[in-house]
N, C-alpha and C positions, 0 to 999 in steps of 0.2 A: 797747799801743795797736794794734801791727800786727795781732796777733791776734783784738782785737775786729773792726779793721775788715773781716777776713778774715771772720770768723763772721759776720758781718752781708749780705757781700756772697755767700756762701755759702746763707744762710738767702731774703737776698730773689730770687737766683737758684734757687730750690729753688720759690718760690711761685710764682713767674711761669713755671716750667716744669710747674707743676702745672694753674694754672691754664689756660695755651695747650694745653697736652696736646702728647705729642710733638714735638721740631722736627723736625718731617719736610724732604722738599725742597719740597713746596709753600710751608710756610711761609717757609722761607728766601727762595726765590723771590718772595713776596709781599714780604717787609721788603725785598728788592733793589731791584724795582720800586716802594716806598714811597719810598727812597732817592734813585734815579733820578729819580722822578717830582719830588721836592720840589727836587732840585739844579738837574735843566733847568728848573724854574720862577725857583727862585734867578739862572740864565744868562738867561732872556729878561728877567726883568725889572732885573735889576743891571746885564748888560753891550747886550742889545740895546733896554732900555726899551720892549719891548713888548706888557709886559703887559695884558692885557686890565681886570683887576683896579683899576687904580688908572687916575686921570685922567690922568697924565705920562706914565703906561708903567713908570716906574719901582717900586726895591725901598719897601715900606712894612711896616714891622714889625708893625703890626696884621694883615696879610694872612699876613705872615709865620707869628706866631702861629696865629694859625687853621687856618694850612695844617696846622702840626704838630696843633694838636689835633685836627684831624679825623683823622688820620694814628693818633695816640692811640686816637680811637673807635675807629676801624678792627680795632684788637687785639679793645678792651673786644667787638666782636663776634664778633671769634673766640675769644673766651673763653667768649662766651653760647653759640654753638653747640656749645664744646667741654663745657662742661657737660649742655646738652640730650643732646649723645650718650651722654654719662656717666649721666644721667635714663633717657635710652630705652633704654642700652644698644644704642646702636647706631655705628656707624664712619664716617658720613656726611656727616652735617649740615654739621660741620667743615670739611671740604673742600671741598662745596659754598660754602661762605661765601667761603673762602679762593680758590678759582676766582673767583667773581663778583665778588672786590675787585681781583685779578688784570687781570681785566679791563679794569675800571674806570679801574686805574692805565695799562694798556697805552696807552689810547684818551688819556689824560692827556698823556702821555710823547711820544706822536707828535703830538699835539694842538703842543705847546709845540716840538716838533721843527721842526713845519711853519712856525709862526709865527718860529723865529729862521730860518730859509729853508730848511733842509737837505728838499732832494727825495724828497717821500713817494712810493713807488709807487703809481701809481692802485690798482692790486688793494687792497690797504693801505685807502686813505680811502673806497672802493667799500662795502669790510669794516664799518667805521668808522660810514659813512653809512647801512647797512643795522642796524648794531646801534645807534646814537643811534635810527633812525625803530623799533625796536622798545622800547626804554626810554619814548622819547613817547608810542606808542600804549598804554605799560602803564599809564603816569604819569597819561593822560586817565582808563582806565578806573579806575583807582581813585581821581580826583577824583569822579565821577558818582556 
């Protein structure tokens, strides 16, 4: 029994490292900040109830779930990218993606910093406030 379940965890670790394409330290980096990002959302809203998310403030396992799945996508798209580079033969795409969710999660993580109170540097939310107003300005253009 050991054995199977050694060869099994062996085989689905084998696909999942095929299909992300190398763990480099971006990606490491990206699952940290996924990590991060989902726990201090877990801390505002379980221990400071002030989540933006729910009416009380409080933890809601539906929100819960969804965090994870989106968390989920997250991969399934750096697996699309990791493929497209494997398509194009190129070394890019990848990383790219892997950056821009980087990101994404950074702005999350101090997001949820601020609102349990811990003091954002201005520089910081300046940052923050200048990349939110360029994600809007994309978000309209590709509404129109």
């Amino acid at each position: 029994m050991k054995d199977i379940f050694c060869f099994c965890c062996a085989c689905v670790s084998s696909a999942i490292l095929y299909l992300v394409g190398d763990i480099t330290m971006p990606f490491i980096i990206l699952l940290i900040f996924m990590c991060t990002d989902y726990i201090t959302g877990l801390i505002l809203s379980g221990v400071f109830k002030k989540s933006k998310k729910t009416e009380s403030g409080g933890l809601s396992s539906e929100i819960g779930f969804k965090g994870l799945i989106k968390k989920v996508c997250i991969i399934i798209c750096v697996i699309v990218a990791n493929m497209l580079d494997y398509v194009l033969k190129t070394n890019y795409i990848r990383n790219v993606v892997i950056i821009s969710f980087m990101t994404n999660e950074v702005i999350s993580i101090i997001e949820n910093l601020g609102l349990i109170g811990v003091k954002i540097p201005k520089v910081i939310t300046n940052a923050i406030d200048i990349l939110k107003g360029k994600e809007e300005d994309e978000n309209a253009k590709n509404r129109d």
